[in-house]
C-alpha positions in Angstrom: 51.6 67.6 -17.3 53.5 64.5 -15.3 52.2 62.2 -13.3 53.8 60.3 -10.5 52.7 56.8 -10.2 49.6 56.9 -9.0 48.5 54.6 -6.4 46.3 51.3 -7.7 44.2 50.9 -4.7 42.2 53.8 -5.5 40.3 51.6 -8.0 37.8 49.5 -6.1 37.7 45.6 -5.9 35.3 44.8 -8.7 35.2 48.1 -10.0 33.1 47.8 -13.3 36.4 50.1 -14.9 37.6 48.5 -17.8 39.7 45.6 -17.0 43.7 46.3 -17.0 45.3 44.7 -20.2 48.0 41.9 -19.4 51.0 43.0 -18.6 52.5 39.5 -20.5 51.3 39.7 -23.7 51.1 42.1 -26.6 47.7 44.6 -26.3 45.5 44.0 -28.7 43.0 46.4 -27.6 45.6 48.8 -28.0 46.1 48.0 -31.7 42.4 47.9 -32.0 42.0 51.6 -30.8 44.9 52.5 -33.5 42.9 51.0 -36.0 39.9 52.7 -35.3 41.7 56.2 -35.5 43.3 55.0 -38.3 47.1 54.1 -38.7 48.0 56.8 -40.7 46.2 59.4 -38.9 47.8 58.1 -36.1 51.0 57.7 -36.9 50.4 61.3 -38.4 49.4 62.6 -35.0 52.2 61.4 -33.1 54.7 62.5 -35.2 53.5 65.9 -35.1 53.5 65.8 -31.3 56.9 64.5 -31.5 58.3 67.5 -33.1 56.7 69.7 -31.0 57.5 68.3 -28.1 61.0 67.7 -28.8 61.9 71.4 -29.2 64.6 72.7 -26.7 61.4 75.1 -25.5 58.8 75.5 -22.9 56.3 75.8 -26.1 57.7 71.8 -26.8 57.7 71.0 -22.6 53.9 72.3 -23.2 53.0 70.1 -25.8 54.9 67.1 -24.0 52.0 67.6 -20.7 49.5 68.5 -23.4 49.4 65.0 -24.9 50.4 63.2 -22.4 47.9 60.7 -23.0 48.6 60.0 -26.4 52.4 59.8 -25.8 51.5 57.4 -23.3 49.3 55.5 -25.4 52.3 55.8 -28.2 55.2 54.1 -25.7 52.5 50.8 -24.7 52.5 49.7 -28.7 54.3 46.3 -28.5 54.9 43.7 -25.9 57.9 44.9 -24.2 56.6 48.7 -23.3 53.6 47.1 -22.3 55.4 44.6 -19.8 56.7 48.0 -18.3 53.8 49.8 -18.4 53.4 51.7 -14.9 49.7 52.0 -13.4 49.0 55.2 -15.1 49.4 53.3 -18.4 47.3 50.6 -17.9 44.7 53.2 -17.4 44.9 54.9 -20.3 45.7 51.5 -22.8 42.5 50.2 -20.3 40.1 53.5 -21.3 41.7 52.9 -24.9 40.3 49.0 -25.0 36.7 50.7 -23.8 36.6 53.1 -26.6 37.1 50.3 -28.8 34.3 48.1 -27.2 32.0 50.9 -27.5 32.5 51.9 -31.1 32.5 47.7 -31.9 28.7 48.4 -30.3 27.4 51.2 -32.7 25.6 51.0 -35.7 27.4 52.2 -38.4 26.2 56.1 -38.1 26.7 56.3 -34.7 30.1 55.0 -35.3 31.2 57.2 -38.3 30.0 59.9 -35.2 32.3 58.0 -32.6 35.3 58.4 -35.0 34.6 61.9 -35.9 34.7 62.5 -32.6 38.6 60.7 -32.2 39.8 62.3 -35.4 38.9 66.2 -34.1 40.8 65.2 -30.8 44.0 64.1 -33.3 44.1 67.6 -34.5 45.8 71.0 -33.6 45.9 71.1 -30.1 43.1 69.2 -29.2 43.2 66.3 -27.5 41.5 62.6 -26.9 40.5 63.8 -23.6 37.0 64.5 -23.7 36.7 60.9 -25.3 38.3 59.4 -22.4 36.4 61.7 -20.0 33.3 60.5 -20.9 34.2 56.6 -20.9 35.5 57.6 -17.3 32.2 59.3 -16.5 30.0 55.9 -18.1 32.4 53.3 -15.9 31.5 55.7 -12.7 28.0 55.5 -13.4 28.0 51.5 -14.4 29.7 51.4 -10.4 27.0 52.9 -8.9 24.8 50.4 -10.4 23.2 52.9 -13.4 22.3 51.4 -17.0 24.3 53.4 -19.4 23.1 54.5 -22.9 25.2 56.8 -25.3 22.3 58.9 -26.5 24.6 61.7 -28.2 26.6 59.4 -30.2 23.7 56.5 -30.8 20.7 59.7 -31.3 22.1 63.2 -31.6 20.9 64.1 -28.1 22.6 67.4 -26.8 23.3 65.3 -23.5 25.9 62.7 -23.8 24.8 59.9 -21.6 21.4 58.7 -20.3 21.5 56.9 -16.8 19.0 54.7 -15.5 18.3 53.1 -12.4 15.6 51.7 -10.2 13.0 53.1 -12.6 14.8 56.6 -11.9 17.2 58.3 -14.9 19.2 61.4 -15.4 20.6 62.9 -18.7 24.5 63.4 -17.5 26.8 65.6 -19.8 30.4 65.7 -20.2 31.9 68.8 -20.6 36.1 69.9 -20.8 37.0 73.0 -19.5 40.1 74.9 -20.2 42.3 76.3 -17.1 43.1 79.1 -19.5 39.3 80.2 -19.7 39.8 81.8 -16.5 43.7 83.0 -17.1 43.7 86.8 -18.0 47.2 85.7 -18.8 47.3 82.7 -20.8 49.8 79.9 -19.9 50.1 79.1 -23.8 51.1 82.5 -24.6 53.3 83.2 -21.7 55.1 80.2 -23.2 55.6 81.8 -26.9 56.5 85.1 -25.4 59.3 83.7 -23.4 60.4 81.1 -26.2 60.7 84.2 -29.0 62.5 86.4 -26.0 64.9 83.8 -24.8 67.6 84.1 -27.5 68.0 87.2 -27.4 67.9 88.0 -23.5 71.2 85.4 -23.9 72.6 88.1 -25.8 71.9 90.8 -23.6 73.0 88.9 -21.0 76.6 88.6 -22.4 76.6 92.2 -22.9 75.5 93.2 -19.7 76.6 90.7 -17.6 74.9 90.4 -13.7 71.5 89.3 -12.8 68.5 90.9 -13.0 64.7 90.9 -12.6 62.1 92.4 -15.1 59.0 92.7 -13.2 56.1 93.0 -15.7 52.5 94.0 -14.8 49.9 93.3 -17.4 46.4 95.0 -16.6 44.1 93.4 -19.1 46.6 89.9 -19.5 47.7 88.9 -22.8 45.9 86.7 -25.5 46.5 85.7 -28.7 49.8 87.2 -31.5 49.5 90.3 -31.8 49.3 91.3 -28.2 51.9 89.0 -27.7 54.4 91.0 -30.4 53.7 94.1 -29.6 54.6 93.1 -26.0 58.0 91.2 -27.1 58.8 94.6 -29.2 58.2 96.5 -25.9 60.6 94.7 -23.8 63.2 94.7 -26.0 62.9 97.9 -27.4 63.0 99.0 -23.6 66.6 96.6 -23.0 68.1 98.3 -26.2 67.5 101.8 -25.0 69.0 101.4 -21.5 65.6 102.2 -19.6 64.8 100.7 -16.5 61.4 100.9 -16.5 58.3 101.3 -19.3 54.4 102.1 -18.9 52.0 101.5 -21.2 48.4 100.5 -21.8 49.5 96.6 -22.2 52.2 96.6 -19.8 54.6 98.0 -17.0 57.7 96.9 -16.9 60.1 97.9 -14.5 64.0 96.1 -14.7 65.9 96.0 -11.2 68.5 93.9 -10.1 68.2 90.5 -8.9 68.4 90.4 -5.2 69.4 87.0 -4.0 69.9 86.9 0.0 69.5 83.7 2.3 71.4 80.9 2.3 70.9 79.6 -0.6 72.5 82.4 -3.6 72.9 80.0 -6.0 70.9 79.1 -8.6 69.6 75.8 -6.8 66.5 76.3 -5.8 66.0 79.4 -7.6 62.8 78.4 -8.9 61.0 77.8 -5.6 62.2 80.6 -3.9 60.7 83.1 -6.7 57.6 81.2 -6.8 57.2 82.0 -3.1 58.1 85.6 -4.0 55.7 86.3 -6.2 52.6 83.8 -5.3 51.0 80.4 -7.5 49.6 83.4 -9.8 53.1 84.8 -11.2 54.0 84.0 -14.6 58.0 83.0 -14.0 61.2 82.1 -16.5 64.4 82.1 -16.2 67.2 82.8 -18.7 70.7 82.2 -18.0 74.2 83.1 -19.5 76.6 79.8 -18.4 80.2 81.8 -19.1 78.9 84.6 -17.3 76.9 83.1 -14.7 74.6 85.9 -15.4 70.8 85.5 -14.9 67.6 87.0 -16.1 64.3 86.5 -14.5 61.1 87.7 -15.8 58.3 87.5 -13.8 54.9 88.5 -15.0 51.5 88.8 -12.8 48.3 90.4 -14.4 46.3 93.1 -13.2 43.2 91.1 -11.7 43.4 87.5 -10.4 42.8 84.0 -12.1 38.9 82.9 -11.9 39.6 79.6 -13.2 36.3 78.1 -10.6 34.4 81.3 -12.0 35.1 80.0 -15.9 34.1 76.3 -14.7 31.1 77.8 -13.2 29.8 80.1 -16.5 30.2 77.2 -19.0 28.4 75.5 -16.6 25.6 78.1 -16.7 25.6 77.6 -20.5 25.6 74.1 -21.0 22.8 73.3 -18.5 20.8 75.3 -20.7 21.9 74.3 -23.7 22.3 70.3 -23.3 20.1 69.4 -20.6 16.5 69.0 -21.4 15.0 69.9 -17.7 12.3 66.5 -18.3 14.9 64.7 -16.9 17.0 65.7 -13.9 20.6 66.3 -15.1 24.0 65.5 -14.6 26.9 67.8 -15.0 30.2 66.2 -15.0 33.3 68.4 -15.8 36.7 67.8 -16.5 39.1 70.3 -16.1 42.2 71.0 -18.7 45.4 72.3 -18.7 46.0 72.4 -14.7 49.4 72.1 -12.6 49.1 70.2 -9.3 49.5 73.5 -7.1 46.2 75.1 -9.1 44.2 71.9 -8.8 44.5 71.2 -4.9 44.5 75.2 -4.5 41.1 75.1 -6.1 40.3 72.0 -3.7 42.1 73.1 -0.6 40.5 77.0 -0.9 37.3 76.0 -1.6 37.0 78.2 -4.6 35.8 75.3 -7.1 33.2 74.8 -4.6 32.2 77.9 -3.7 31.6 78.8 -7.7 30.1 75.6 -7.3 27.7 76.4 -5.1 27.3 80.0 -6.2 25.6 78.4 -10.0 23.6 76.1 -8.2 21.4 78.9 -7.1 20.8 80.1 -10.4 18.0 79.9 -12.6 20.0 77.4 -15.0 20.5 75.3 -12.4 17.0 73.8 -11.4 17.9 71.5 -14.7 20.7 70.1 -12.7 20.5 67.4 -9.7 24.6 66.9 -9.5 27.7 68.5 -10.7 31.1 66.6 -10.2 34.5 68.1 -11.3 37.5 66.0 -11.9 41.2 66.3 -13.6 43.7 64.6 -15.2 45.1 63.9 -11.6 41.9 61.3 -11.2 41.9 60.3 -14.5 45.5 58.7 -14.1 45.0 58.1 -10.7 47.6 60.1 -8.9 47.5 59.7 -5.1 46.3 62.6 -3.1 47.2 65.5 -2.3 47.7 65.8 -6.3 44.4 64.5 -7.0 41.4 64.2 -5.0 40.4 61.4 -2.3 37.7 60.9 -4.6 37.0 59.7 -8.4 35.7 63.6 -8.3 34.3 66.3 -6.5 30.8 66.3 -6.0 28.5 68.6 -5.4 24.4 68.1 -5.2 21.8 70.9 -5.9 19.5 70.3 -2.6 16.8 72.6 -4.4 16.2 70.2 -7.2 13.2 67.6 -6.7 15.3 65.1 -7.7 17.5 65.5 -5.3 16.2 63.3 -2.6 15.5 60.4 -5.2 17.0 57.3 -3.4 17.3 55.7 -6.5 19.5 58.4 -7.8 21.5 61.3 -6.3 22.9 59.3 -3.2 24.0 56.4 -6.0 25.6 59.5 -8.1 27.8 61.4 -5.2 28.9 58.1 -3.5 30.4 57.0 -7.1 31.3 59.3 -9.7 
């Protein structure tokens, strides 16, 4: 995911944030933070992102908004990236700096926990988000005037943060949820199935030159290898035979010419105009034959739509039962993954995050929660609106909970976080 530079003035004058590193010296901070995930592992990590993201593929344009963070983090080592650094980095080399004042705080076992933490987001395809999402969530609170204590790191608590003011406290948890929970098709896959087809629609395309359209519909989605290669062996088992059009149990595919009428025939704008074809739902890629100037859309939609709010809304159902402790009035503050810009203000803008929302705050899990906020990487990085919200977060407040018209603490918590 890219982010444009996001706008400074959303961070308020004395903001208890951590403090941007100068922009005139080398970090050390930074180096600190590289230390404490360890040089090799990090130098490990980022290599492996490198050759992933370097590949010629939308699997390696993937991993490029995957770790954006730790690419960013990678490109502020030494004084003269850091002299360049835009906003967004200052952010992220300023959450970096916080992670490293925290873990300097910790008793040895709570520390060893701290790193084992970092070192499970520098593997496979996880990330040092959650990390940073919870030293976002603790400099929210600290604005609104809370003490902070890191009970699941310093105590094993299933919550990760106890807040305290005015005599009142709340146990808040931090919790990342996937986009792709709620995808029956799932982004990551769409992006292998299209990497392994690519090649050899290019040859197809020289031997049949023109420009067509392979409209798939997938009932039940697709998810995980094998699904994905007995769907690759469908498609091209279908090009090779000359059929226009396949059913089965995992797909329907159905091959018609590419229509281009308007203005604009040309490939410009190609992109946008399919995308308004076929809605912010499609699955959409693109293969092209230059000599030819012969062209090969696939566009994939499945058979029910995205309930990305409704996934945010069961984990929240589980976790509130599962972290929260219901002697305290509880915090749920979630960060959602692996989002575009059109999904995340489409979720904002249509109400459905809130109205799933809402919908769990009724529930019986529920009376352990005063507050819910969701966020993204768009307020993490601090794009400007419309990308990300007006706020640090959405908020939400359970009205039913008795907590709820504490002075001392839900006001402080939607006004801040």
């Amino acid at each position: 995911m890219t982010f444009a530079d996001p706008q400074p003035a959303q961070l308020k004058r004395g903001s208890s944030f951590p403090a941007s590193p100068s922009l005139t010296a080398a970090n050390p901070g930074l180096d600190a933070f590289v230390a404490l995930c360890g040089e090799a592992t990090w130098a490990a990590r980022l290599a492996d992102i490198g050759n992933r993201a370097q590949a010629n593929s939308l699997a390696g344009r993937a991993a490029q908004q995957r770790h954006a963070l730790e690419l960013a983090l990678a490109r502020l080592s030494g004084r003269r990236a850091l002299t360049r650094a835009s906003s967004t980095e200052r952010l992220v080399s300023a959450f970096a700096e916080e992670a490293v004042r925290l873990a300097d705080s910790l008793p040895d076992g709570p520390r060893a926990r701290m790193r084992d933490q970092i070192l499970a987001g520098l593997t496979g395809e996880a990330t040092l988000i959650p990390l940073f999402h919870l030293l976002r969530t603790a400099a929210l609170l600290r604005e609104s005037g809370f003490a902070i204590r890191f009970t699941g790191l310093v105590e094993g608590t299933p919550h990760d943060i106890l807040a305290e003011r005015d005599g009142a406290s709340a146990e808040v948890i931090c919790e990342t949820v996937s986009a792709e929970e709620g995808r029956p098709v799932h982004r990551g896959d769409w992006y292998a199935l299209v990497d392994r087809l690519n090649p050899e629609l290019q040859s197809w395309l020289a031997a049949h030159p023109g420009r067509y359209l392979l409209k798939m519909t997938l009932p039940e989605g697709i998810s995980g290898p094998e699904q994905l290669a007995t769907l690759h062996e469908c498609i091209t088992g279908m090009l090779a035979s000359g059929k226009r059009q396949e059913a089965g149990s995992q797909a329907v595919l159905k091959l018609d010419p590419l229509v281009l009428t308007g203005p604009q025939q040309g490939m410009p704008g190609l992109s946008a105009r399919l995308r308004a074809q076929f809605g912010p739902e499609a699955h959409l890629a693109i293969t092209t034959d230059a000599p030819s100037g012969s062209v090969f859309v696939l566009a994939a939609r499945a058979g029910r739509e995205n309930e990305i709010a409704g996934a945010v809304a069961r984990r929240l159902g589980l976790m509130a039962e599962a972290r929260l402790s219901g002697r305290r009035p509880g915090i749920a503050a979630v960060f959602l993954e692996d989002l575009d810009r059109t999904e995340w203000r489409g979720l904002r803008e249509q109400l459905e995050l809130e109205g799933a929302v809402r919908r769990f705050l009724t529930t019986p899990p529920a009376r352990r929660v005063v507050a819910v906020t969701c966020a993204s990487r768009f307020e993490m990085f601090g794009a400007a609106p419309p990308d990300a919200a007006a706020e640090p977060a959405l908020r939400f407040r359970n009205p039913s909970h008795p907590a709820a018209k504490l002075q001392a603490l839900a006001p402080a918590i939607l006004s801040s976080m």
